[in-house]
Rosetta silent file (secondary structure, phi, psi, omega in degrees, C-alpha in Angstrom):
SEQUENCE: XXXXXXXXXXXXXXXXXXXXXXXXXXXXXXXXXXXXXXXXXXXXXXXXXXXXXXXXXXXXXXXXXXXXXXXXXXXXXXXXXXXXXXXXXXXXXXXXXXXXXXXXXXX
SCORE:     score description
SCORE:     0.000 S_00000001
   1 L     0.000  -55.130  178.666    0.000    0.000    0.000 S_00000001
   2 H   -42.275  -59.151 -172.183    2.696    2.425    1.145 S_00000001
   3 H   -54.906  -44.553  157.903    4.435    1.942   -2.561 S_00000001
   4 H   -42.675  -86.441  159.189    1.155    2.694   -4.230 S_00000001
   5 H   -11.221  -45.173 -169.758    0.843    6.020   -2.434 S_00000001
   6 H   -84.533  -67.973 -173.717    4.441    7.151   -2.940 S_00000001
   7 H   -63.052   -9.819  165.342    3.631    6.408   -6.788 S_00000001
   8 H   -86.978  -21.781 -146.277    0.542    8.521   -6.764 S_00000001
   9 H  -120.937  -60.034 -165.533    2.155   11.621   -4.827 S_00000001
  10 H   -64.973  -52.524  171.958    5.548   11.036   -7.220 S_00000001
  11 H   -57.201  -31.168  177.973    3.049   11.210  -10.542 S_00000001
  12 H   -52.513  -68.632  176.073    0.432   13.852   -8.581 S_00000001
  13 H   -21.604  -48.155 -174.860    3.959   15.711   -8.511 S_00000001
  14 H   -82.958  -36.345  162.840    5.021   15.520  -12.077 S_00000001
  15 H   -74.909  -28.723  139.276    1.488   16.533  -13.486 S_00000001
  16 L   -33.119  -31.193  173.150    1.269   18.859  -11.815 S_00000001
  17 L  -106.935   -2.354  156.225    4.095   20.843  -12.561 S_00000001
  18 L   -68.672  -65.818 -176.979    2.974   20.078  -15.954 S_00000001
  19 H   -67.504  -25.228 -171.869   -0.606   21.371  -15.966 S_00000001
  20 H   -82.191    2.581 -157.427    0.744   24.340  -14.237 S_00000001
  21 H  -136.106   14.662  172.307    2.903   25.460  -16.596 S_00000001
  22 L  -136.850  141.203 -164.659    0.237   24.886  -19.723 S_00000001
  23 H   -54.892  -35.447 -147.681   -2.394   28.077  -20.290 S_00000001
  24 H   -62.986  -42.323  153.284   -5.004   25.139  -21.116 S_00000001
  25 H   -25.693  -58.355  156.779   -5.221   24.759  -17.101 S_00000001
  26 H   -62.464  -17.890  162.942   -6.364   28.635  -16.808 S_00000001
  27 L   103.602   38.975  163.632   -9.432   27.668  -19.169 S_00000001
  28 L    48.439   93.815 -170.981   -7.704   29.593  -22.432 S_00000001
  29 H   -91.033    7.642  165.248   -8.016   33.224  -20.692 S_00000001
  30 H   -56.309  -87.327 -179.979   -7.699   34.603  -24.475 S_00000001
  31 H   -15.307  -92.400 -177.274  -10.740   32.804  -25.371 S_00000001
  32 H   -17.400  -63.019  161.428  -12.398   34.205  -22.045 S_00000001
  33 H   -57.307  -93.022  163.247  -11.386   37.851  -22.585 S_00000001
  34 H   -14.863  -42.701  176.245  -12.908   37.798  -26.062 S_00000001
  35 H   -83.251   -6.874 -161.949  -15.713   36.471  -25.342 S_00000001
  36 H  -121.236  -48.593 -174.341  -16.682   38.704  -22.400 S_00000001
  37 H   -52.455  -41.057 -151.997  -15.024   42.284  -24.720 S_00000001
  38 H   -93.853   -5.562  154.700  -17.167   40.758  -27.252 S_00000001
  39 H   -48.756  -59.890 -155.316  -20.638   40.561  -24.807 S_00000001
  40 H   -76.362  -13.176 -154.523  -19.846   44.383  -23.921 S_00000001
  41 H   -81.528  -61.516  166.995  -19.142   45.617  -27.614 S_00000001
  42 H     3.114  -83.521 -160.844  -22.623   43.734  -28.005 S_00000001
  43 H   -55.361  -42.443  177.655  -24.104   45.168  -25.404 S_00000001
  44 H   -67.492  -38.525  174.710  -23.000   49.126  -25.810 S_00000001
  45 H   -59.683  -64.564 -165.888  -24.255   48.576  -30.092 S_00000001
  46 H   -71.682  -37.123 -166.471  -27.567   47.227  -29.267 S_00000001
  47 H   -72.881  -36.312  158.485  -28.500   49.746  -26.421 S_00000001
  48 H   -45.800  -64.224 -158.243  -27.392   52.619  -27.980 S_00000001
  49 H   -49.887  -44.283  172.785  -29.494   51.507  -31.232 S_00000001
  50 H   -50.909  -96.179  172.193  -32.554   50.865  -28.452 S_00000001
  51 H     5.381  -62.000 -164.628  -32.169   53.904  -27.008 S_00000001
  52 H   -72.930  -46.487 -160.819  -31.962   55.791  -30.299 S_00000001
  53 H   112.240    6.996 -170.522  -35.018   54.273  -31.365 S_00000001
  54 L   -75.764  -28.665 -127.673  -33.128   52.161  -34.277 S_00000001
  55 L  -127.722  124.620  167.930  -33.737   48.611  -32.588 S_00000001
  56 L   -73.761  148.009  177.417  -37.495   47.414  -31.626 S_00000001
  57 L    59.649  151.511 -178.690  -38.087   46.219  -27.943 S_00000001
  58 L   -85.176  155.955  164.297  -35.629   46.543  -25.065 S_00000001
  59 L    92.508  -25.832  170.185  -32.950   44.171  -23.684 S_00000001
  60 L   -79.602   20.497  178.849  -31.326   42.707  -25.965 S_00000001
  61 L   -75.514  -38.858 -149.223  -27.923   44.652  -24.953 S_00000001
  62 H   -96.273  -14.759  150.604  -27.798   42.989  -21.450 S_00000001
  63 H   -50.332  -57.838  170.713  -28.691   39.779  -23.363 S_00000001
  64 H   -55.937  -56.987 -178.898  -25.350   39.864  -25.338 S_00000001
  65 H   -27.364  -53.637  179.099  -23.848   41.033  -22.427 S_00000001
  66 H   -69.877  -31.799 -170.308  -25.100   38.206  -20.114 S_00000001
  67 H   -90.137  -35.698 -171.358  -24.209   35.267  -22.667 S_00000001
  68 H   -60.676  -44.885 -142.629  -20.160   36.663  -23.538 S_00000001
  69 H   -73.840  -25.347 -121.074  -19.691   36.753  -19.449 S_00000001
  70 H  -116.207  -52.713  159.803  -21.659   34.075  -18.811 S_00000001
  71 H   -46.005  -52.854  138.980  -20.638   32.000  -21.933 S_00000001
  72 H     7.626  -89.799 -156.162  -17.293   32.924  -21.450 S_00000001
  73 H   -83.055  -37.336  179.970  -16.802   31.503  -17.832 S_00000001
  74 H   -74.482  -15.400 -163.698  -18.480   28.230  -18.074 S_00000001
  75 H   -58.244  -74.035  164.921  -16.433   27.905  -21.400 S_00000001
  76 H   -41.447  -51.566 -160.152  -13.014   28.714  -19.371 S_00000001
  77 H   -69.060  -50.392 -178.158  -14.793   26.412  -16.492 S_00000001
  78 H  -102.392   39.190  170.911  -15.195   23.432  -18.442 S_00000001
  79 H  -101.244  -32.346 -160.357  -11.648   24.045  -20.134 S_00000001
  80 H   -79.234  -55.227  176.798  -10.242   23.783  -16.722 S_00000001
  81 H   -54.600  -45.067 -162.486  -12.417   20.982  -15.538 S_00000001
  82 H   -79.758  -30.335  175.826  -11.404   18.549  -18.955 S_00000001
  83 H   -61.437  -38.614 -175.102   -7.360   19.947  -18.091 S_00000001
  84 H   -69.877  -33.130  168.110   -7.631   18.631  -14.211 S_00000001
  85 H   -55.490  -51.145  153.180   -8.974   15.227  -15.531 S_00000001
  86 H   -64.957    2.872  154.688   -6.180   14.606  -17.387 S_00000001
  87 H   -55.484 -123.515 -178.700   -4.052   15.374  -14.632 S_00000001
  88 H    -0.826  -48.520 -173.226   -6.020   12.848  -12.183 S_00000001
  89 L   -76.590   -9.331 -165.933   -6.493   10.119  -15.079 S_00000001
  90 L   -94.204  -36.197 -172.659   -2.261   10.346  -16.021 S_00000001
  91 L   -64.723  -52.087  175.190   -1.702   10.390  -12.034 S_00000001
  92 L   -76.870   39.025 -155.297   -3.550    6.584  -11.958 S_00000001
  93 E  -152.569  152.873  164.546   -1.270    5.101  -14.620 S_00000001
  94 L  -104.675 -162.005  174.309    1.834    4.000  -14.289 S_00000001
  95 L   -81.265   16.049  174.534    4.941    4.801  -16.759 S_00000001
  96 L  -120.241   24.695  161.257    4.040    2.368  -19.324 S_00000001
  97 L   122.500  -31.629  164.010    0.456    3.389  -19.295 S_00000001
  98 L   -33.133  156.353 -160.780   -1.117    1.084  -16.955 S_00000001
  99 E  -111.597  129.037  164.710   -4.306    1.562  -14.494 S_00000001
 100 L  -121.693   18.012  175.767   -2.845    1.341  -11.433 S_00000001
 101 L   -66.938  141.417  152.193   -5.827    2.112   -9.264 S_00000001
 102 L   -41.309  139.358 -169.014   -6.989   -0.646   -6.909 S_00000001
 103 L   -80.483  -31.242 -164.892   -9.834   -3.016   -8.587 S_00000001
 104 L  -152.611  131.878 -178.513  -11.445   -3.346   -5.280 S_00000001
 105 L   -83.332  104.114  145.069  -11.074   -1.182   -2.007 S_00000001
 106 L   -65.777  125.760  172.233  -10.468   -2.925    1.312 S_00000001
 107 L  -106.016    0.000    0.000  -11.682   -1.994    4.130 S_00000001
């Protein structure tokens, strides 16, 4: 049991210093920024044009608005979430690739 443990903590280690060092970990914070500049550009075009009287009905500024940040962050969220899995699934392998999880947990 002890050797199991020491190879998850020595592999936890190594991906780790992996994932930390690749942007895909931050949820592509390009992506993220663009998508939330491109909500407000949205938002300030339609609102004026409502305002002005160009654009029928109300709301659809804070609509754009709502979907870049909002689109955005789960976007970034589940970039982050699919980067930590592969962490966690590479950490239960061994170096030639193997599952090295226990098949069955003793208690």
């Amino acid at each position: 049991l002890g050797s199991i443990a020491k190879n998850y903590e020595l592999q936890l280690m190594a991906q780790s210093a992996q994932a930390l060092g690749s942007l895909q970990v931050l949820g592509d914070p390009a992506n993220l920024v663009g998508d939330i500049s491109s909500g407000v550009v949205q938002f300030v075009h339609k609102t004026s044009e409502e305002l002005r009287g160009k654009r029928e009905g109300f709301g659809s500024g804070v609509e754009a608005l709502a979907g870049g940040v909002v689109g955005g962050t789960l976007g970034s969220v589940a970039k982050v979430a699919g980067s930590l899995k592969g962490v966690v699934s590479s950490v239960s392998r061994d170096a030639i690739g193997n599952d090295i999880r226990p098949s069955k947990v003793e208690e």
